[in-house]
N, C-alpha and C positions, 0 to 999 in steps of 0.2 A: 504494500500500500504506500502511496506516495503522501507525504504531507503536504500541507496545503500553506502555502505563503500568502499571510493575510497584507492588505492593503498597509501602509504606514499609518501606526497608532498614535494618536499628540504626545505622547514618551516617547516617539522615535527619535534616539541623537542625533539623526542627519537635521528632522525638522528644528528640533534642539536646538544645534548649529544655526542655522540661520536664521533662528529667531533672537538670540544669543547678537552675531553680527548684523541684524538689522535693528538691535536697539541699541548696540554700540554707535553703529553709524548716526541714529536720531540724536542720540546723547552727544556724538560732535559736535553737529549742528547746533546744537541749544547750547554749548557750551561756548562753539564760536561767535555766536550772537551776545551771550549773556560776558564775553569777553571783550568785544567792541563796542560795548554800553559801560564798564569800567575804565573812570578815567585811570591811565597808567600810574599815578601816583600813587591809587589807592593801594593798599597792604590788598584785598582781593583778587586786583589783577595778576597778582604773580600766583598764586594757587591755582586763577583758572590758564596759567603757563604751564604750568606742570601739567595738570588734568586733562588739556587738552593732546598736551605732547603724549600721554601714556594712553589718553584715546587712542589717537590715530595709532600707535604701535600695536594697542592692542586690535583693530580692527586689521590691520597688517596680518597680525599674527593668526588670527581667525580668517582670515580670507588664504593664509596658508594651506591651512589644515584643511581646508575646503578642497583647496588642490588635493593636496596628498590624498583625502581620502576618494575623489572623483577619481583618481589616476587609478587608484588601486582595486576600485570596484569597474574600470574598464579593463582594466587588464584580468580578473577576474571572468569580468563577460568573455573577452576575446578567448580564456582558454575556455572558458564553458562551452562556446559555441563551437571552438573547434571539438573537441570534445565529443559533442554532439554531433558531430558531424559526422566523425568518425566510429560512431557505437553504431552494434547493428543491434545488439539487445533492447526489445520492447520497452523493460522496466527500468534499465539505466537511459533511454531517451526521454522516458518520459519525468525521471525526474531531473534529469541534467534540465529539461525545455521548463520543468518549475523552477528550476533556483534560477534558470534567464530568466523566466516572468517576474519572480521576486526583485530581481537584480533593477527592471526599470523602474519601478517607484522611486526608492532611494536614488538613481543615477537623477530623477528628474525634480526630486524635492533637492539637491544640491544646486541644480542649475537654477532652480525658481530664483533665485535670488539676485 
């Protein structure tokens, strides 16, 4: 019997991820603004220097790991598919062609973003 690869669940760490780096990226934003409204003398604008600098790093570093993990679930596909390709057995096709099925959600909730 083959298991069944459900849809992505709102716990899935790929959607995670990029809910993760799209409220970093809002939190720029608002940090950028709420930075160019501090006159530069004030004692607050150097806090929103910093804050802003470890923003963007972190949003850096999260738009990494975005890569790393797209790269690693295509190279994944690619041997599944070969794989798949090359089985003649029924019950190893049929589950190699579930863990592809599985494999597009998550390729596609990485891209969403």
């Amino acid at each position: 019997m083959v298991a069944r690869v459900s849809p992505l669940p709102s716990d899935d760490p790929i959607v995670a991820l990029n809910q993760v780096l799209s409220e970093v990226i809002d939190v720029v934003l608002d940090v950028r603004q709420a930075h160019r409204r501090v006159p530069g003398t004030h004692a607050l604008h150097a806090v929103l220097d910093q804050l802003f600098g470890d923003l963007k790093a972190w949003a850096r570093l999260l738009k990494e790991v975005r890569q790393i993990v797209a790269g690693h679930l295509d190279r994944l596909g690619q041997h599944v598919a070969t794989a798949l390709a090359e089985q003649d057995d029924d019950r190893a096709r049929a589950a190699l062609a579930e863990v592809q099925r599985g494999l597009l959600p998550h390729r596609r909730a990485l891209s969403e973003l």
